[in-house]
C-alpha positions, 0 to 999 in steps of 0.5 A, spaced: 715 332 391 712 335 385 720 336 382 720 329 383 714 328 379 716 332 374 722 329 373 719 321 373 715 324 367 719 327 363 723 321 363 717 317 361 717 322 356 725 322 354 725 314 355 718 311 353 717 308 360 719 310 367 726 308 370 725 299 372 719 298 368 721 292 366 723 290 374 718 288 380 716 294 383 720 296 389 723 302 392 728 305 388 732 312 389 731 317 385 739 318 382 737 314 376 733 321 374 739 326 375 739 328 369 733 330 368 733 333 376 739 336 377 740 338 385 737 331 387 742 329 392 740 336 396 731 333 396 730 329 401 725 328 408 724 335 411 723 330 418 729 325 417 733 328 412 732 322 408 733 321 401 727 320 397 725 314 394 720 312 388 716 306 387 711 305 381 706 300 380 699 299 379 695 295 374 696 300 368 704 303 372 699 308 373 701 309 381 707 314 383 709 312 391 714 318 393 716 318 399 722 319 405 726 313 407 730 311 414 728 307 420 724 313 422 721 315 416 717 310 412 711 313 410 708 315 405 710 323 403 705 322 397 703 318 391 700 320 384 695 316 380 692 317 373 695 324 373 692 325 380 698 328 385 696 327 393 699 328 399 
């Protein structure tokens, strides 16, 4: 998850903005950030082996969702807030 992060702010750094900032808020798959996660393809849900997934919201695009996503997993695996990571 924290690669993960990691990734999502390094590009904001690189680009300026996070990857379809300027699209509605929902789900996205984490291979927009290859270039800045190399191995993404092996990341993924420890109870489904679902690929992760991203989206990013807020009032301020400050709330980071990160979680594993298929019929059996769609809870939250983490979110980041204002800098704050919880899991």
């Amino acid at each position: 998850m924290r690669l993960i992060e990691s990734a999502l702010l390094a590009y904001y750094g690189t680009v300026g903005e996070y990857p379809y900032a300027s699209q509605k808020p929902k789900w996205r798959t984490i291979e927009c950030l290859e270039e800045f996660l190399p191995g993404w393809k092996q990341l993924e849900c420890p109870a489904t082996g679902a690929q992760y997934k991203f989206r990013i919201g807020g009032p301020f695009y400050n709330l980071i969702r990160i979680r594993g996503w298929n019929g059996s997993c769609k809870r939250n695996h983490g979110w980041i807030k204002d800098g704050m990571t919880t899991w």
